[in-house]
PyMOL Python script that loads the backbone (N, CA, C, O; Angstrom):
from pymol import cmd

cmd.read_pdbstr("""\
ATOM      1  N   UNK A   1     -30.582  84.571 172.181  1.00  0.00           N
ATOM      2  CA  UNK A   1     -29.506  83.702 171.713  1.00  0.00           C
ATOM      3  C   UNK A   1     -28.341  84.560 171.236  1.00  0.00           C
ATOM      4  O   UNK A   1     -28.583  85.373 170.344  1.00  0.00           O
ATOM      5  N   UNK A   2     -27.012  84.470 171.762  1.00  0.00           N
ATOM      6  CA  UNK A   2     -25.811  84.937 171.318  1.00  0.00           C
ATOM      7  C   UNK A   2     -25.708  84.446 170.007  1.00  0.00           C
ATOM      8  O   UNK A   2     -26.056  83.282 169.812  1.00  0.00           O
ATOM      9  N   UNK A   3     -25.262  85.175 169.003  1.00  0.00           N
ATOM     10  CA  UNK A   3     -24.840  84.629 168.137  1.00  0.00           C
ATOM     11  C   UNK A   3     -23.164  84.592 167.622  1.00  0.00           C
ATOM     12  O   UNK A   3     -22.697  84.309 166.519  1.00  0.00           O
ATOM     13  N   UNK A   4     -22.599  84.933 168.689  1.00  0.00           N
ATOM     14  CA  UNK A   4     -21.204  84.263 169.033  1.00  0.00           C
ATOM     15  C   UNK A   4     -21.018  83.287 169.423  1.00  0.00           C
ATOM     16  O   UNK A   4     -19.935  82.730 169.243  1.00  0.00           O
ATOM     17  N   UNK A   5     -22.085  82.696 170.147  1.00  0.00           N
ATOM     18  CA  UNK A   5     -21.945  81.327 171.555  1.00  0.00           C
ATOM     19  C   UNK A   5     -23.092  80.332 170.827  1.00  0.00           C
ATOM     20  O   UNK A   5     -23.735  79.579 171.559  1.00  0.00           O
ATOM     21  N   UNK A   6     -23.324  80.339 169.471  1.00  0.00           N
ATOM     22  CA  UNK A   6     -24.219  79.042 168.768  1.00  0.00           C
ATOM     23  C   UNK A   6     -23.368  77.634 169.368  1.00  0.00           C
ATOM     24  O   UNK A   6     -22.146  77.627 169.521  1.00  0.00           O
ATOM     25  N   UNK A   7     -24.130  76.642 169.622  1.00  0.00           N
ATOM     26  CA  UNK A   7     -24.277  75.245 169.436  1.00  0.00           C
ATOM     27  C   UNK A   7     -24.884  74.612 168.309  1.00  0.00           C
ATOM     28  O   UNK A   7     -26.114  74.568 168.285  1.00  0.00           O
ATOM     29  N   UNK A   8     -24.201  74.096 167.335  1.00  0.00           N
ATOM     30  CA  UNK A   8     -24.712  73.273 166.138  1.00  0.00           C
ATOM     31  C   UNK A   8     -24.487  72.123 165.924  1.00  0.00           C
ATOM     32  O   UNK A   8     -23.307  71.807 166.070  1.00  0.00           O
ATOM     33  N   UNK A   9     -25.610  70.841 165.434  1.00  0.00           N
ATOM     34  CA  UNK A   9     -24.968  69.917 165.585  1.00  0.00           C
ATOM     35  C   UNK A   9     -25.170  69.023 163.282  1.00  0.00           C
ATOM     36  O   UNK A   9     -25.884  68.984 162.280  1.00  0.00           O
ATOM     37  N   UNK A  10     -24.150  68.667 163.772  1.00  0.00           N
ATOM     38  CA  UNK A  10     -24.164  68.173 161.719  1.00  0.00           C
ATOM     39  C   UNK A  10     -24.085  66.899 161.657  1.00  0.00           C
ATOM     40  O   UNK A  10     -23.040  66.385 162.055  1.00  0.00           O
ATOM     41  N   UNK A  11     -25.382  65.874 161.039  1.00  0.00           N
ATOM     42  CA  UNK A  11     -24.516  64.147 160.838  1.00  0.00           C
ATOM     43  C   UNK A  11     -24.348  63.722 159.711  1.00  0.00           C
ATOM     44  O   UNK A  11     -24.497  64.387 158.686  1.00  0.00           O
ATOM     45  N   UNK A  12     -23.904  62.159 159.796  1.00  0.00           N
ATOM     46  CA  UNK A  12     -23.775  61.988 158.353  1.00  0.00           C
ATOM     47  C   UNK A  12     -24.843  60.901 158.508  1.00  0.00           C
ATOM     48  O   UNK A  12     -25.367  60.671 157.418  1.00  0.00           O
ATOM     49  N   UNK A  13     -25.355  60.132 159.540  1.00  0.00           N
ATOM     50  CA  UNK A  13     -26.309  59.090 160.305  1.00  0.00           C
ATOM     51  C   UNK A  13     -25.553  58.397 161.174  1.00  0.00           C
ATOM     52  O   UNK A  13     -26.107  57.720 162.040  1.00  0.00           O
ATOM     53  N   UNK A  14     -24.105  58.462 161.071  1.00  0.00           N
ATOM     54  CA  UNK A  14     -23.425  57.604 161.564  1.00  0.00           C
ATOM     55  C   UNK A  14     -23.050  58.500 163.370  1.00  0.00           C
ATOM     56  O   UNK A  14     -23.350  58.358 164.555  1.00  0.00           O
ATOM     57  N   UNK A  15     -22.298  59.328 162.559  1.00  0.00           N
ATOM     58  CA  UNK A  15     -21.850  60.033 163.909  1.00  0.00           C
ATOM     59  C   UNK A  15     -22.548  61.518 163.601  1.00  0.00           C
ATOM     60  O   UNK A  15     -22.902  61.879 162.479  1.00  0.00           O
ATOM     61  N   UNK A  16     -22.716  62.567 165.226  1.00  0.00           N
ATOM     62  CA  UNK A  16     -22.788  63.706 164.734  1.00  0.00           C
ATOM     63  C   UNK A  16     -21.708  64.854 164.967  1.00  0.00           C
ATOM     64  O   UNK A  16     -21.067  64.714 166.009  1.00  0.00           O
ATOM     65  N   UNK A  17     -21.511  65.537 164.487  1.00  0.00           N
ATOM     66  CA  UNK A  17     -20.594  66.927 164.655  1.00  0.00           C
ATOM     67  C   UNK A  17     -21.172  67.678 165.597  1.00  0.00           C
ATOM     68  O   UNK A  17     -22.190  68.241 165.193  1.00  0.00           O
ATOM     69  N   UNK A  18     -20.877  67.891 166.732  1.00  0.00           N
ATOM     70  CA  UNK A  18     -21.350  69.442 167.460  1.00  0.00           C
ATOM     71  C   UNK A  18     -19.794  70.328 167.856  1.00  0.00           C
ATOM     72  O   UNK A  18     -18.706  69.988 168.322  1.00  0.00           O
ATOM     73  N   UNK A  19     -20.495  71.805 167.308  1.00  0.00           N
ATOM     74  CA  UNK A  19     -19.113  72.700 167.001  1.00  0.00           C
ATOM     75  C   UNK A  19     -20.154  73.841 167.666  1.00  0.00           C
ATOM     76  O   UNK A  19     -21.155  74.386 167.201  1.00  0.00           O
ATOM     77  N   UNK A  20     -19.507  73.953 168.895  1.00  0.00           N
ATOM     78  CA  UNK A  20     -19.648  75.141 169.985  1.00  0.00           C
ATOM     79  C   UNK A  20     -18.769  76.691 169.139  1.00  0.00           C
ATOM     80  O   UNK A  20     -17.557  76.868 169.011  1.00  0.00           O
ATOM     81  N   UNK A  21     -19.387  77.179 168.898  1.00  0.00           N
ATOM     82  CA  UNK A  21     -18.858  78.760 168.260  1.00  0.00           C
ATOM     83  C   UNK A  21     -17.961  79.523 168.930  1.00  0.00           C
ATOM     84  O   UNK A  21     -17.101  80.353 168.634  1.00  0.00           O
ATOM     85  N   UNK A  22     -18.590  78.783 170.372  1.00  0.00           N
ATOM     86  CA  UNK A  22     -17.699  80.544 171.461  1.00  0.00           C
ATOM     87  C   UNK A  22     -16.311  79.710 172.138  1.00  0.00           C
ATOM     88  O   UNK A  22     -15.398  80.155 172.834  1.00  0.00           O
ATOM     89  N   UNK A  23     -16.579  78.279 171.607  1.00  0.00           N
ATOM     90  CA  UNK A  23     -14.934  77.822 172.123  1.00  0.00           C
ATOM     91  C   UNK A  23     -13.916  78.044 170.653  1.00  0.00           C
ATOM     92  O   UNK A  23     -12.688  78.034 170.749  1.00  0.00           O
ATOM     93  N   UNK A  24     -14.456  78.193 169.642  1.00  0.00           N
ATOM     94  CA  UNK A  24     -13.732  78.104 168.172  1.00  0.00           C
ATOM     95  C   UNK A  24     -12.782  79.275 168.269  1.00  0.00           C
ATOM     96  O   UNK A  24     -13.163  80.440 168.373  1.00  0.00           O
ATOM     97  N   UNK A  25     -11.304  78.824 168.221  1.00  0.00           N
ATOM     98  CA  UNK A  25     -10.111  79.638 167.643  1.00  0.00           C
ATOM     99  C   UNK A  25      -9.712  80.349 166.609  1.00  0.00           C
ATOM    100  O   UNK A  25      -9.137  81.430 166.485  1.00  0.00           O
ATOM    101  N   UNK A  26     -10.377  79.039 165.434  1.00  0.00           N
ATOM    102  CA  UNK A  26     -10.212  79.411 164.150  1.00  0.00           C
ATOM    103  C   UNK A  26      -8.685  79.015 163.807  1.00  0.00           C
ATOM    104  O   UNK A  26      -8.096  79.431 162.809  1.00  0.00           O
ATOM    105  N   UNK A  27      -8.188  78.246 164.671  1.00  0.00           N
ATOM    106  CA  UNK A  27      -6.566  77.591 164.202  1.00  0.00           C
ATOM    107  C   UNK A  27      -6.668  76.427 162.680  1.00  0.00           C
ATOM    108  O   UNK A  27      -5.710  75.780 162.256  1.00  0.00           O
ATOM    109  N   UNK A  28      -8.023  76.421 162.107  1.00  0.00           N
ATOM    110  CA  UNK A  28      -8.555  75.876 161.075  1.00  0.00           C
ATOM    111  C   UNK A  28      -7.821  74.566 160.630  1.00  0.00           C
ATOM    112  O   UNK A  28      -7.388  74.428 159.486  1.00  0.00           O
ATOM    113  N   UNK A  29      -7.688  73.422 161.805  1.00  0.00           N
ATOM    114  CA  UNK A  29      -7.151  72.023 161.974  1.00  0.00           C
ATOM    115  C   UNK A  29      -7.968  71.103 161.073  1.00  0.00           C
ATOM    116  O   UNK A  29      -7.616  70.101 160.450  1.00  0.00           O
ATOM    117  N   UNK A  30      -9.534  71.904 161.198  1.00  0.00           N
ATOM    118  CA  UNK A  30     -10.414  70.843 160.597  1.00  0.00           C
ATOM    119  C   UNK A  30     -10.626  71.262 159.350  1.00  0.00           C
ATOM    120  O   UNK A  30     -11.393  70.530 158.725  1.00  0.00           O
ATOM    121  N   UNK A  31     -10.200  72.217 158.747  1.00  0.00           N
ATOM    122  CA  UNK A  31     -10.599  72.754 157.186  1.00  0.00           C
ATOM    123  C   UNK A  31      -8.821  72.456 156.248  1.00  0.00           C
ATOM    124  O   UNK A  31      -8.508  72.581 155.064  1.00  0.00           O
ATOM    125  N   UNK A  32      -8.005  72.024 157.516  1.00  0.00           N
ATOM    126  CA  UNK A  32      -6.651  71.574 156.655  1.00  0.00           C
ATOM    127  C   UNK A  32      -6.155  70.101 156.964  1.00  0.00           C
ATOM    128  O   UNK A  32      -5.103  69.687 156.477  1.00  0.00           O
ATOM    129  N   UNK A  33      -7.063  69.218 157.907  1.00  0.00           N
ATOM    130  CA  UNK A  33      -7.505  68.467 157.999  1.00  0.00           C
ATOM    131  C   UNK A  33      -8.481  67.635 156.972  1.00  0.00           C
ATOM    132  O   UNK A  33      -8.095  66.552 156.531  1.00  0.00           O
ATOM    133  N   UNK A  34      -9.646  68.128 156.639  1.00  0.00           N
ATOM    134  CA  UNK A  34     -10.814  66.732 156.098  1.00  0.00           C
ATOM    135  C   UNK A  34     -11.979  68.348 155.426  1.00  0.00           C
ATOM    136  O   UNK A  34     -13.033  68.805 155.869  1.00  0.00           O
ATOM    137  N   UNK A  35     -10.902  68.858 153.949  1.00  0.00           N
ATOM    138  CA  UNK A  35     -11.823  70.069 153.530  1.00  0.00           C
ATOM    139  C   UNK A  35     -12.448  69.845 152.782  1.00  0.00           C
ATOM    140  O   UNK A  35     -12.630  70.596 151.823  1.00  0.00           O
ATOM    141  N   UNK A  36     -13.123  68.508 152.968  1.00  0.00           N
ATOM    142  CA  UNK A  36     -14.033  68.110 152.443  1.00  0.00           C
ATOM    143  C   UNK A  36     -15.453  68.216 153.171  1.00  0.00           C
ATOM    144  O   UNK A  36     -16.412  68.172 152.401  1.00  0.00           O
ATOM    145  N   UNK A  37     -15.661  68.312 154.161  1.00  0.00           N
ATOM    146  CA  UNK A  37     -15.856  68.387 155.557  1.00  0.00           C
ATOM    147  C   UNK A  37     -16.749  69.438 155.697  1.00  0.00           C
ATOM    148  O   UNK A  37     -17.962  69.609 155.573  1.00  0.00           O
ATOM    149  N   UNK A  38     -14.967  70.623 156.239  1.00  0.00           N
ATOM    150  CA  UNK A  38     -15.422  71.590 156.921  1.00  0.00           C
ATOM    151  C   UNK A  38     -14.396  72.819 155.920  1.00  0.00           C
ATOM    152  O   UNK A  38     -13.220  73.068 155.653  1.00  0.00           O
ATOM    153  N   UNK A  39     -16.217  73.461 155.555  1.00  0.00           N
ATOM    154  CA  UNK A  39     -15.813  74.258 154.407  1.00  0.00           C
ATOM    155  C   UNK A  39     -16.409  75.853 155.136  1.00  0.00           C
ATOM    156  O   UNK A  39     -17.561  76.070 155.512  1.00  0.00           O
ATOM    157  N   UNK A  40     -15.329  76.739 155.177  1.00  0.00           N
ATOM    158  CA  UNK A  40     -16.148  77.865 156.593  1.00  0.00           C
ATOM    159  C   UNK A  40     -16.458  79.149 155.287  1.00  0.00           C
ATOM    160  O   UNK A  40     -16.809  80.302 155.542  1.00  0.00           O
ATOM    161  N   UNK A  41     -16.279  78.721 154.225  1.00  0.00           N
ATOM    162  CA  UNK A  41     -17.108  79.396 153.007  1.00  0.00           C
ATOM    163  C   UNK A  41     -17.967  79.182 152.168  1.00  0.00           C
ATOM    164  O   UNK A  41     -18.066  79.589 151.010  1.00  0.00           O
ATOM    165  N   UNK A  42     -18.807  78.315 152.962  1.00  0.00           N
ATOM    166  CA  UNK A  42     -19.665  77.961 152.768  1.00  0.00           C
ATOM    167  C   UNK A  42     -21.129  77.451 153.577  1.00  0.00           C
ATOM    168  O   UNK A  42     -20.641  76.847 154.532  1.00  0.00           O
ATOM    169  N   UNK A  43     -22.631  77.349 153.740  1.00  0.00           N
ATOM    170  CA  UNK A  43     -23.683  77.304 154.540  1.00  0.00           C
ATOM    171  C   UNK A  43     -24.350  76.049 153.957  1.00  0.00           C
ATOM    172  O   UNK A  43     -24.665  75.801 152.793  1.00  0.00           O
ATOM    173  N   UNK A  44     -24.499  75.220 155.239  1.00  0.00           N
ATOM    174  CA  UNK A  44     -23.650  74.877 156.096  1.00  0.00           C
ATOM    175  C   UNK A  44     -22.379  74.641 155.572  1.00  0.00           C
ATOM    176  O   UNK A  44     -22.126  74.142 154.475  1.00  0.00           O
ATOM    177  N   UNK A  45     -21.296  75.177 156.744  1.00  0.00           N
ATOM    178  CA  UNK A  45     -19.846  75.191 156.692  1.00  0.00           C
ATOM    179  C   UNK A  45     -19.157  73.508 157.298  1.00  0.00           C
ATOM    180  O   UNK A  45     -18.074  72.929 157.377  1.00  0.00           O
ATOM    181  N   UNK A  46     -20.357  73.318 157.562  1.00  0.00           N
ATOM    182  CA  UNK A  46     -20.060  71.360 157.756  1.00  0.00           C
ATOM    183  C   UNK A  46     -20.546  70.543 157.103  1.00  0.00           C
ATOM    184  O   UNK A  46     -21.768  70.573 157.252  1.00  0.00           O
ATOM    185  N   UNK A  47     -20.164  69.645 156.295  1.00  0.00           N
ATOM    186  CA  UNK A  47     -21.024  68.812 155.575  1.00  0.00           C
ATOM    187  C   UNK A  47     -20.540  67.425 155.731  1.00  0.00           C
ATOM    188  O   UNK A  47     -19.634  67.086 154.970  1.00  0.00           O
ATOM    189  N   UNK A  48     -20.969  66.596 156.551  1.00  0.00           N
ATOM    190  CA  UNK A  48     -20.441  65.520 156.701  1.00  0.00           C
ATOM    191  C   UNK A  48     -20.336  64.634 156.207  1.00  0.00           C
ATOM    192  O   UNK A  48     -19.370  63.872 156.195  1.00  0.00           O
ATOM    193  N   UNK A  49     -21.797  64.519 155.448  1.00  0.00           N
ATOM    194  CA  UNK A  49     -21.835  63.253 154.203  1.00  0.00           C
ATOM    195  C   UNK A  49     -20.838  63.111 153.212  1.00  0.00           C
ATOM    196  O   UNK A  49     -20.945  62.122 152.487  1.00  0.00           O
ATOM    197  N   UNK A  50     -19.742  64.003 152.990  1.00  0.00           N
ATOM    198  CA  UNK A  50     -19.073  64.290 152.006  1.00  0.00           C
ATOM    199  C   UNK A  50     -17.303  63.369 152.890  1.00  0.00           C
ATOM    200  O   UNK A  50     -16.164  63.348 152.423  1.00  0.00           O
ATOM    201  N   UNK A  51     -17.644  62.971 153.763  1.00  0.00           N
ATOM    202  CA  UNK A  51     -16.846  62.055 154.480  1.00  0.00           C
ATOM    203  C   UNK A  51     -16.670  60.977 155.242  1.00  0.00           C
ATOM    204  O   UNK A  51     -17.382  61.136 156.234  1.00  0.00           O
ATOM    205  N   UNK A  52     -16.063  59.901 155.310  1.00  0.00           N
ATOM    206  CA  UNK A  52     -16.744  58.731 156.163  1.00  0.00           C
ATOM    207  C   UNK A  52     -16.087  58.977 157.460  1.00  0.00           C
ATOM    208  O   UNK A  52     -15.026  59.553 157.697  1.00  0.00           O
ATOM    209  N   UNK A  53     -16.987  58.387 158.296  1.00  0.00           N
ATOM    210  CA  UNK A  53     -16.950  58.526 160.047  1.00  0.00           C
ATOM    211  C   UNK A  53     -15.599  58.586 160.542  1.00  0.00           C
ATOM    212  O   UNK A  53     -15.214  59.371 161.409  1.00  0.00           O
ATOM    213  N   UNK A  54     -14.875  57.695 159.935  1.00  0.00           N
ATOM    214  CA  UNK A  54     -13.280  57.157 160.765  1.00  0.00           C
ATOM    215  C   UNK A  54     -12.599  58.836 160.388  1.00  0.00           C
ATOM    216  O   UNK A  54     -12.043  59.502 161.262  1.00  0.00           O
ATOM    217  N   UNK A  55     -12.729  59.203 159.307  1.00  0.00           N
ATOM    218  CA  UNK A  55     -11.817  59.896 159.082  1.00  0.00           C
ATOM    219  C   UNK A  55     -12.418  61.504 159.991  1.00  0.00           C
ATOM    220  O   UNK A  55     -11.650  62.180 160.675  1.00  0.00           O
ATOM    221  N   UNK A  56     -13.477  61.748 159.843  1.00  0.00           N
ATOM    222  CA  UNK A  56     -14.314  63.000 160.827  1.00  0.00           C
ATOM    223  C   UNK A  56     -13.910  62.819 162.084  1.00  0.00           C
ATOM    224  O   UNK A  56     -13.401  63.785 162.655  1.00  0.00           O
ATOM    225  N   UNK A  57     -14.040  61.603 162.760  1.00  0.00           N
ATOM    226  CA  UNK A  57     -13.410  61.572 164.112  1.00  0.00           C
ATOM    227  C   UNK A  57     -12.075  61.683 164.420  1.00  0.00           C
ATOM    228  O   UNK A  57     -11.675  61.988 165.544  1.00  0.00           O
ATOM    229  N   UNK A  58     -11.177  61.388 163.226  1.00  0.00           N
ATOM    230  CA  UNK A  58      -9.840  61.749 163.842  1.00  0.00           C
ATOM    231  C   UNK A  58      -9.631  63.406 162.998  1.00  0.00           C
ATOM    232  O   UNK A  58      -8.525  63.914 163.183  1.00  0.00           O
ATOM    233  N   UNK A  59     -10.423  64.048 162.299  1.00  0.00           N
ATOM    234  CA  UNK A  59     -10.134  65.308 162.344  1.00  0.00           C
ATOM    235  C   UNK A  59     -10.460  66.055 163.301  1.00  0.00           C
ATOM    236  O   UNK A  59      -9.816  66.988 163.782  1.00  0.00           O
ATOM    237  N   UNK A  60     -11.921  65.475 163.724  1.00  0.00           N
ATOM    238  CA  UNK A  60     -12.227  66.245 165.408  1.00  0.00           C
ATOM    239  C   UNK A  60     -11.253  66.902 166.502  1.00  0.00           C
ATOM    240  O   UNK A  60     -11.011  67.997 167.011  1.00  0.00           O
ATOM    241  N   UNK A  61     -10.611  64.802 166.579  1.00  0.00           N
ATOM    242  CA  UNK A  61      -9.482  64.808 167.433  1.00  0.00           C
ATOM    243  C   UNK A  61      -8.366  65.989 167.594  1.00  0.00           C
ATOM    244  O   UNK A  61      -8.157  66.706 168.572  1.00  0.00           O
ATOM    245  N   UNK A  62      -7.908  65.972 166.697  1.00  0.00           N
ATOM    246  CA  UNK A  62      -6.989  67.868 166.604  1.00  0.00           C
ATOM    247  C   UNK A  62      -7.569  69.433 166.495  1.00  0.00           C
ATOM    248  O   UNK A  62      -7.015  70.478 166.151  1.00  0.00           O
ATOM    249  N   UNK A  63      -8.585  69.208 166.827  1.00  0.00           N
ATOM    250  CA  UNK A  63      -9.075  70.583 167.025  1.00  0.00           C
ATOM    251  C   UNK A  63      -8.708  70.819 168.520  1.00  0.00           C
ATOM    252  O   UNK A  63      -8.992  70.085 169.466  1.00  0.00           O
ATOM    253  N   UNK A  64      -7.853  72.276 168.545  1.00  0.00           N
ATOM    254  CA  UNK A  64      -7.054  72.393 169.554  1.00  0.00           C
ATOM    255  C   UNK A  64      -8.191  72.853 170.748  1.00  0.00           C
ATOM    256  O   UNK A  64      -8.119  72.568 171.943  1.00  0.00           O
ATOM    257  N   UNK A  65      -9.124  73.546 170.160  1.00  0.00           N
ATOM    258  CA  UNK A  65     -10.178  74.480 171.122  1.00  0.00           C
ATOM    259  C   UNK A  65     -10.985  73.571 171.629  1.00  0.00           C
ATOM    260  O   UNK A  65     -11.460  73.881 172.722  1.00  0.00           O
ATOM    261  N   UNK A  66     -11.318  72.483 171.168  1.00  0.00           N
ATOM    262  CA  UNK A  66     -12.251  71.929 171.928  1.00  0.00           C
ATOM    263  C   UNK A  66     -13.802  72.064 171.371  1.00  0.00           C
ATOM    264  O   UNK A  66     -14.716  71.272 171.600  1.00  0.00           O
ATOM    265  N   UNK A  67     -13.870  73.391 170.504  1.00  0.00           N
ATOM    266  CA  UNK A  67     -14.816  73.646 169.609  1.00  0.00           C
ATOM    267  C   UNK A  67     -15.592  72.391 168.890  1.00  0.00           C
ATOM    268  O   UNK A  67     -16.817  72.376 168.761  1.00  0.00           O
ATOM    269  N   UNK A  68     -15.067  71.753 168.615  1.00  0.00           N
ATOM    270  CA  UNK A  68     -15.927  70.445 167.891  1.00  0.00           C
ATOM    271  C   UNK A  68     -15.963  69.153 168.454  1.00  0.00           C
ATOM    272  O   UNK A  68     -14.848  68.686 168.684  1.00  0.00           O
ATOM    273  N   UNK A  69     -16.619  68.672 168.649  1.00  0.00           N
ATOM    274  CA  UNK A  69     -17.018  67.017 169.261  1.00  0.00           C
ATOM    275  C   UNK A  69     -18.237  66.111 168.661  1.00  0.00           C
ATOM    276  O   UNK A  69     -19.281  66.591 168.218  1.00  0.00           O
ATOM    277  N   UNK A  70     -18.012  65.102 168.704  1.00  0.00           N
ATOM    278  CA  UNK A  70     -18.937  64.395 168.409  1.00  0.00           C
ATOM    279  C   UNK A  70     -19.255  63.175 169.195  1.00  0.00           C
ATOM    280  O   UNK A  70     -18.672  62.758 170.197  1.00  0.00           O
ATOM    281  N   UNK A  71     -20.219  62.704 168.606  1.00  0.00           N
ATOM    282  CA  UNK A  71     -21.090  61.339 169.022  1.00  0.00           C
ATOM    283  C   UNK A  71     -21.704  60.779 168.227  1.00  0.00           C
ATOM    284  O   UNK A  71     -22.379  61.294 167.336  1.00  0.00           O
ATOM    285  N   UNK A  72     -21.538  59.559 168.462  1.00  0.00           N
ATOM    286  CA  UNK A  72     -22.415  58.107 167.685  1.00  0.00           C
ATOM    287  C   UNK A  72     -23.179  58.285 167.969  1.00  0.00           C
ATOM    288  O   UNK A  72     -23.511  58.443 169.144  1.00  0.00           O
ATOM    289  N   UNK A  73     -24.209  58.380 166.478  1.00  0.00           N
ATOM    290  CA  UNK A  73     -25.374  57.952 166.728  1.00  0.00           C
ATOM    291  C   UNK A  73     -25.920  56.509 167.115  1.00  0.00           C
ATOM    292  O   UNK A  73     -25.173  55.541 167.255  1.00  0.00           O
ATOM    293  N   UNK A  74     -27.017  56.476 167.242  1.00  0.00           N
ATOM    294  CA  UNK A  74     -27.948  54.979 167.715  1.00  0.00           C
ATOM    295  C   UNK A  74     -28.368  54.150 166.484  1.00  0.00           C
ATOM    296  O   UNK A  74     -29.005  53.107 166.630  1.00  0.00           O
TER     297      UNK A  74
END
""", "prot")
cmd.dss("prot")
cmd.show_as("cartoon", "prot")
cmd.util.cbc("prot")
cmd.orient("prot")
């Protein structure tokens, strides 16, 4: 396993976070976005419960790299 090229995935039950490592820029959209969120000084550097769904999905949305996506859960 690269540990440049991790796949991780983070939920809150609602939706999940998956943030691909080896597409991440680091243009840090989502930590000036919802830094409630996504805290990259901290393990885990995602914490989703600490935000509701509507607002995680439109921080997703501006991540320029493509690095983060998600999906509804069931």
């Amino acid at each position: 396993m690269d540990p440049n090229d991790l796949t991780k995935e983070y939920s809150n039950g609602e939706v999940t976070i998956v943030w691909k490592s080896g597409l991440c820029k680091h243009a840090a959209e989502c930590v000036k976005n919802n830094p409630a969120v996504f805290k990259p000084k901290e393990k885990p550097w995602i914490n989703p419960e600490n935000s509701d769904t509507e607002a995680i999905v439109e921080t997703i949305k501006k991540c320029p790299s493509g690095a983060l996506t998600y999906y509804y859960n069931k």
